[in-house]
Biotite code that builds the C-alpha atoms (Angstrom):
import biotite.structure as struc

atoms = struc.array([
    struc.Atom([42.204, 67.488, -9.008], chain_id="A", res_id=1, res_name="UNK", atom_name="CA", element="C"),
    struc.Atom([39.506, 67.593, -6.702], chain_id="A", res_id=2, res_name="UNK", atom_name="CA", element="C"),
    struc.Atom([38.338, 70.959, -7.290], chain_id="A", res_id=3, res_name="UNK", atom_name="CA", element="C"),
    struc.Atom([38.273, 69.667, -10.894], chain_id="A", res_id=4, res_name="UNK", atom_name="CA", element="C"),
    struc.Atom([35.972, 66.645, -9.901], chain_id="A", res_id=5, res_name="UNK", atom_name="CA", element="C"),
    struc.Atom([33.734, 69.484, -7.798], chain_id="A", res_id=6, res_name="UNK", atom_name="CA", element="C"),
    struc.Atom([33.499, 71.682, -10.680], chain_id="A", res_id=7, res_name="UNK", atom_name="CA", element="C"),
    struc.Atom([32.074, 68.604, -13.460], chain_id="A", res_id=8, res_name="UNK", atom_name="CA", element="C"),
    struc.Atom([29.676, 67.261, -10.560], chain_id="A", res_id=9, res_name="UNK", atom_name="CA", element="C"),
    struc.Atom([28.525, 70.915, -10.240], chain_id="A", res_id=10, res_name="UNK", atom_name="CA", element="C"),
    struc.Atom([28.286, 71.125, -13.923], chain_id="A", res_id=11, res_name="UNK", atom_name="CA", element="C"),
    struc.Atom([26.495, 67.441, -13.982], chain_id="A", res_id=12, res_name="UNK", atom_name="CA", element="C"),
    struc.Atom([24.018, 68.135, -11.410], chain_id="A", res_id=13, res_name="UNK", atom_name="CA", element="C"),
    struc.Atom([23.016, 71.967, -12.818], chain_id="A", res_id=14, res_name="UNK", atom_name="CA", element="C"),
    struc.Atom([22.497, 70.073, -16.179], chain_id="A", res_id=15, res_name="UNK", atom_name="CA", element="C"),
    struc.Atom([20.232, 67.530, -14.670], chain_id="A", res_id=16, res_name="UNK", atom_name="CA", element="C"),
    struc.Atom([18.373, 69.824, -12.857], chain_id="A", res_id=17, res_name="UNK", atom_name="CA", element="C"),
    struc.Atom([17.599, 72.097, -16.314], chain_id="A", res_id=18, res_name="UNK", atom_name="CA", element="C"),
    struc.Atom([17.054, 69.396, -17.675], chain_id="A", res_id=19, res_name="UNK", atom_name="CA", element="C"),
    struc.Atom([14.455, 68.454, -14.406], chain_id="A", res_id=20, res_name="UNK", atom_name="CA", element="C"),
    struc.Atom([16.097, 65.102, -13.990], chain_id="A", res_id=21, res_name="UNK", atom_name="CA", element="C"),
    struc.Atom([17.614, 66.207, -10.883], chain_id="A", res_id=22, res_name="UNK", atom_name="CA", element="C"),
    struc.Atom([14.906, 64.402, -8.503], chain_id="A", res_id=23, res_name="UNK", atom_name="CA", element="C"),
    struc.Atom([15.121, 60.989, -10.693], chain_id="A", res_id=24, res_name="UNK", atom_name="CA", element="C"),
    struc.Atom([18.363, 60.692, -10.940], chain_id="A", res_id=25, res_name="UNK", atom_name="CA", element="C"),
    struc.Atom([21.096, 58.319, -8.839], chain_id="A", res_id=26, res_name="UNK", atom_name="CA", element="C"),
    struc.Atom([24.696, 60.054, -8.830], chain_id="A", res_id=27, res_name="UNK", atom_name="CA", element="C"),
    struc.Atom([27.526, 57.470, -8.030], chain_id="A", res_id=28, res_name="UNK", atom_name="CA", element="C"),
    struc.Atom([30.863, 58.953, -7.412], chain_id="A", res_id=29, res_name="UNK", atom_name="CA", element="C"),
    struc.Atom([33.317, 56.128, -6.939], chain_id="A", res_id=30, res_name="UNK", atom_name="CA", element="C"),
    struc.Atom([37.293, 56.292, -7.650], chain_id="A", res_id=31, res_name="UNK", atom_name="CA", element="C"),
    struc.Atom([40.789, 54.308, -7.522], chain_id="A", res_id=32, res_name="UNK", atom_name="CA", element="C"),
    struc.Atom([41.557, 51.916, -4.787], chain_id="A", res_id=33, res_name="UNK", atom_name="CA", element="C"),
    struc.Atom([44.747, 53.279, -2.976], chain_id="A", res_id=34, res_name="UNK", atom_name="CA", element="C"),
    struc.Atom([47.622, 55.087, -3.937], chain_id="A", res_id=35, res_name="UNK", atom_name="CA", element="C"),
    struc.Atom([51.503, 53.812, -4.489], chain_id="A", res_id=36, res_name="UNK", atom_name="CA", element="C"),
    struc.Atom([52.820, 53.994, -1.272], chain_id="A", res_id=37, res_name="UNK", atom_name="CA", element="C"),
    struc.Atom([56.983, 54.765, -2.420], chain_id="A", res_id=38, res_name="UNK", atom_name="CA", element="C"),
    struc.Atom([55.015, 58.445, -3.785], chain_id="A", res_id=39, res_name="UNK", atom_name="CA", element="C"),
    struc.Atom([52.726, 59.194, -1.005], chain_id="A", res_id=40, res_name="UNK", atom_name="CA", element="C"),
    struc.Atom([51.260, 58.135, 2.618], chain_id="A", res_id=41, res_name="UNK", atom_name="CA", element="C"),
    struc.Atom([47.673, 56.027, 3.054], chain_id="A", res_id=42, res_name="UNK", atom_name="CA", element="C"),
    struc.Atom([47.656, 56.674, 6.659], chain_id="A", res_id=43, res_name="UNK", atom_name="CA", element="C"),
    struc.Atom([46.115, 56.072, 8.596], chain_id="A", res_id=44, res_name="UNK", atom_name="CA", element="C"),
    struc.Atom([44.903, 53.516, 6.228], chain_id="A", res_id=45, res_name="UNK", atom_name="CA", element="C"),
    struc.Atom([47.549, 50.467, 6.099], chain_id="A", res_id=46, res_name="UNK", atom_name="CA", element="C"),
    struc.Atom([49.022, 49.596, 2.596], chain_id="A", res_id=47, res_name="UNK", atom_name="CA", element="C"),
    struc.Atom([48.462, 50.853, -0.500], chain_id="A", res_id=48, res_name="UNK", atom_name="CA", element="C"),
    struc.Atom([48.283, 49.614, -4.338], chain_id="A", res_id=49, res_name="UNK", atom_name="CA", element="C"),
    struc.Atom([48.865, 45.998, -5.330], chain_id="A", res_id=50, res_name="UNK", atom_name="CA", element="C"),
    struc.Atom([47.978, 45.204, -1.405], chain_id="A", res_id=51, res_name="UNK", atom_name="CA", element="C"),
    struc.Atom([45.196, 43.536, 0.369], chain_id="A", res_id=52, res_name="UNK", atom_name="CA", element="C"),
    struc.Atom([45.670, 45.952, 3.164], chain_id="A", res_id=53, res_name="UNK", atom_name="CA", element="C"),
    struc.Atom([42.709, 48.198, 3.380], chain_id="A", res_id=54, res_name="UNK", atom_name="CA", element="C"),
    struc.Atom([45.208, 51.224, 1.699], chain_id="A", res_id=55, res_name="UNK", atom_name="CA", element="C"),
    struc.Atom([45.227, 49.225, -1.115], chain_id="A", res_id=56, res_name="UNK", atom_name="CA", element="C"),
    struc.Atom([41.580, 47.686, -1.122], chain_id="A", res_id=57, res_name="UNK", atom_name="CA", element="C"),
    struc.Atom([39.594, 50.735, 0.385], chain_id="A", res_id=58, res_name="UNK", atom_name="CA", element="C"),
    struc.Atom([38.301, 53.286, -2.170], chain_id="A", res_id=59, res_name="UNK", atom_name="CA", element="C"),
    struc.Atom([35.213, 56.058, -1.597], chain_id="A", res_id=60, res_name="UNK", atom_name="CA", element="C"),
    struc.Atom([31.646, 55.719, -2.717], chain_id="A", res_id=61, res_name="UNK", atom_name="CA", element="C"),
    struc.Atom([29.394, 58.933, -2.628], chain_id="A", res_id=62, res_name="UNK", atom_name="CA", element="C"),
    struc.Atom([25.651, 58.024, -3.645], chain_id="A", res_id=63, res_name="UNK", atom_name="CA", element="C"),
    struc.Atom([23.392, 61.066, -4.643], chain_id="A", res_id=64, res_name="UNK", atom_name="CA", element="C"),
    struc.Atom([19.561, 59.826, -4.813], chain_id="A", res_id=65, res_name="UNK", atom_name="CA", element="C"),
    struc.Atom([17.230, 62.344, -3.708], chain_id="A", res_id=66, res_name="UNK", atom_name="CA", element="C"),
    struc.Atom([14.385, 61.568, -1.196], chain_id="A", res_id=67, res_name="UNK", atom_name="CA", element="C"),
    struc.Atom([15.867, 58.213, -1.476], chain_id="A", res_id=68, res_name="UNK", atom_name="CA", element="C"),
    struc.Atom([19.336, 58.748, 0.743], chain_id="A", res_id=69, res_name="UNK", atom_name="CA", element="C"),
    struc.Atom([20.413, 60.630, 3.520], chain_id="A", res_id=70, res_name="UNK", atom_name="CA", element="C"),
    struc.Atom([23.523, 62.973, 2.954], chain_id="A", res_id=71, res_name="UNK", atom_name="CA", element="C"),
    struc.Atom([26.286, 62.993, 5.523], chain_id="A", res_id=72, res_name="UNK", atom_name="CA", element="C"),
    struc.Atom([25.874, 59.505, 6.599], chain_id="A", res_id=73, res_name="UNK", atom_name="CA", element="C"),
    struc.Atom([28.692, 56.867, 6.062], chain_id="A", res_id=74, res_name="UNK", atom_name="CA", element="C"),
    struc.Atom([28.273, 53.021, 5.847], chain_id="A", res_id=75, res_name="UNK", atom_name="CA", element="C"),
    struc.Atom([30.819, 50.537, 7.174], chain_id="A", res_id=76, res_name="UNK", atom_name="CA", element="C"),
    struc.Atom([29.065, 47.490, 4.998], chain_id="A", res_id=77, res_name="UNK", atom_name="CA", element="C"),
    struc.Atom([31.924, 46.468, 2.100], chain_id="A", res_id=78, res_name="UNK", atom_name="CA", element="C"),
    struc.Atom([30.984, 46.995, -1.499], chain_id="A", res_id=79, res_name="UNK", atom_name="CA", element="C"),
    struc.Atom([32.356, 46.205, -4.855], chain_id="A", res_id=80, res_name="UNK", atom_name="CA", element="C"),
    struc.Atom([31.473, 47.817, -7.909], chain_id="A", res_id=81, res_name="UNK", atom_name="CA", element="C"),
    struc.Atom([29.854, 44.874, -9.578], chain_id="A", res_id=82, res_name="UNK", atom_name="CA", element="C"),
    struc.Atom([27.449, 45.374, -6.943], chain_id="A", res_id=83, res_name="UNK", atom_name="CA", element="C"),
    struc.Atom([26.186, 48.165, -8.769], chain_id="A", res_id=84, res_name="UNK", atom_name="CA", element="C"),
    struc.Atom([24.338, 46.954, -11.572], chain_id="A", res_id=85, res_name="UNK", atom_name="CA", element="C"),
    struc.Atom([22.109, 44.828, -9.429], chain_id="A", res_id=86, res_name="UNK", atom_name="CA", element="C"),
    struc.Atom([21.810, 48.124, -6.940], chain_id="A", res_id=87, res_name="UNK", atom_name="CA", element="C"),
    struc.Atom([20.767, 49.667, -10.085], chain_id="A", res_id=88, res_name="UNK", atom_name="CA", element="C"),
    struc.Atom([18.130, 47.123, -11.076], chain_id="A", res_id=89, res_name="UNK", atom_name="CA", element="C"),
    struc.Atom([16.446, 47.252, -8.133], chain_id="A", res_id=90, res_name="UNK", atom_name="CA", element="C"),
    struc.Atom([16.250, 50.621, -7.985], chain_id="A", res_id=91, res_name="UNK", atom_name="CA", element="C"),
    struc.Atom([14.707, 50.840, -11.514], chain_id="A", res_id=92, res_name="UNK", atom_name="CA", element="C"),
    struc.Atom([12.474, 48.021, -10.522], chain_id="A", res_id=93, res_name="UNK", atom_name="CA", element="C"),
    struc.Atom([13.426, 46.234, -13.307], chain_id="A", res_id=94, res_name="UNK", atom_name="CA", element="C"),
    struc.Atom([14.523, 42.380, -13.657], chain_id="A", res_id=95, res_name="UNK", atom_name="CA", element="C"),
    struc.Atom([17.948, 40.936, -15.159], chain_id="A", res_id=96, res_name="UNK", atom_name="CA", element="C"),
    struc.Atom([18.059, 39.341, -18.123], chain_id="A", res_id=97, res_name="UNK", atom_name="CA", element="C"),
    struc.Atom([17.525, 35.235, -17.110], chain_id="A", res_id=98, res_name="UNK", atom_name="CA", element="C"),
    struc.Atom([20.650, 34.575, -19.615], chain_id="A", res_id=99, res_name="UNK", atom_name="CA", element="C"),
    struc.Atom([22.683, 36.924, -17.515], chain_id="A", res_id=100, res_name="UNK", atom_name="CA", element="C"),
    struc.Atom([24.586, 35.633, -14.193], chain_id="A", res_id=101, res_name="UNK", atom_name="CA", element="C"),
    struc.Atom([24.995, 38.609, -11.376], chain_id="A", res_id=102, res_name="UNK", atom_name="CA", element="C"),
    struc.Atom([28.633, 38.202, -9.792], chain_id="A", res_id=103, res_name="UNK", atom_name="CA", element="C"),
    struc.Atom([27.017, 40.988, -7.415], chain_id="A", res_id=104, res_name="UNK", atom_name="CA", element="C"),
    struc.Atom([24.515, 41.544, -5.029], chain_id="A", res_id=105, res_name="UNK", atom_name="CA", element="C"),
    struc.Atom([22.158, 44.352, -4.131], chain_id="A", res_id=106, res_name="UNK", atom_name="CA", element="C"),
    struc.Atom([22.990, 46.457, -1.723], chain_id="A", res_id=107, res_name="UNK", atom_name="CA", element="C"),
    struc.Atom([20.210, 49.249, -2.086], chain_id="A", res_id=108, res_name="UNK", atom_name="CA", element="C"),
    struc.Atom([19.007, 48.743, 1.242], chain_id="A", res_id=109, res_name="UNK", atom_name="CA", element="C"),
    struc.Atom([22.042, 50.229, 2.747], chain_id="A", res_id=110, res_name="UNK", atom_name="CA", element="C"),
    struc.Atom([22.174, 53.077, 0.282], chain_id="A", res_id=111, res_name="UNK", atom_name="CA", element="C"),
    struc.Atom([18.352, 54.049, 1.643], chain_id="A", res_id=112, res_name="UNK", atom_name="CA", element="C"),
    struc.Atom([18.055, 52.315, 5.312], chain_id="A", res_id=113, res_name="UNK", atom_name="CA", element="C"),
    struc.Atom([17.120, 55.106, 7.474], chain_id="A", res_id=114, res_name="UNK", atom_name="CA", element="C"),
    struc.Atom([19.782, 53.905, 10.171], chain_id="A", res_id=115, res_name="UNK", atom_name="CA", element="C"),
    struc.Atom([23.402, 53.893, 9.101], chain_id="A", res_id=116, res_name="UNK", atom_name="CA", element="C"),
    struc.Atom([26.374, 53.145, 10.888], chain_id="A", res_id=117, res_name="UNK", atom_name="CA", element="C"),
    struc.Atom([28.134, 56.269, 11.207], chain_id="A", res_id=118, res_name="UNK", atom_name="CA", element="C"),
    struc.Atom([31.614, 55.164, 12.961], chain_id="A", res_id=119, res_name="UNK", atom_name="CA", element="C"),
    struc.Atom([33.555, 55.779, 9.511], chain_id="A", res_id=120, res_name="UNK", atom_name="CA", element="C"),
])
């Protein structure tokens, strides 16, 4: 499976850059929180699906944003994906619609602060 997901992003990222998108272009790679733990281990995560333990909570977040993040660095600060669309909208510079309510909050400082905790 993950050779699979390597092979589209390859395939994604060669399109964009053909298509010279490549250097305007945020890539978020997010997946499934946790796995069932009666089928397979978390460790040395604690839990896993249907629990608040961080097995069960904790999922990864890759963010691709040329000349805007650093690769190789990992953040500690917690996330949820409806902080994404208000990431996004700052990033594009561009304002919500006033009839809208954000449940989320920005957090594209952390995906382009120079400093970023590394302790994963």
């Amino acid at each position: 499976m993950l050779e699979s997901i390597d092979d589209g992003i390859g395939l994604i990222t060669r399109k964009l850059k053909e298509l010279s998108l490549d250097q305007d272009t945020i890539l978020i790679f997010s997946s499934d929180n946790g796995s069932e733990t009666k089928v397979t281990s978390n460790a040395p995560l604690r839990g896993g699906k249907s629990q608040l333990y961080e097995g069960g909570i904790r999922v990864p977040l890759i963010v691709r944003w040329p000349g805007k993040t650093s690769g190789g660095k990992t953040s500690n600060q917690p996330t949820v994906n409806i902080d994404f669309y208000p990431t996004l909208l700052e990033a594009a510079k561009a304002k919500p619609d006033q009839a809208q309510k954000l449940d989320g909050v920005s957090i594209l400082a952390n995906w382009t602060k120079s400093k970023i905790d590394t302790k994963a």
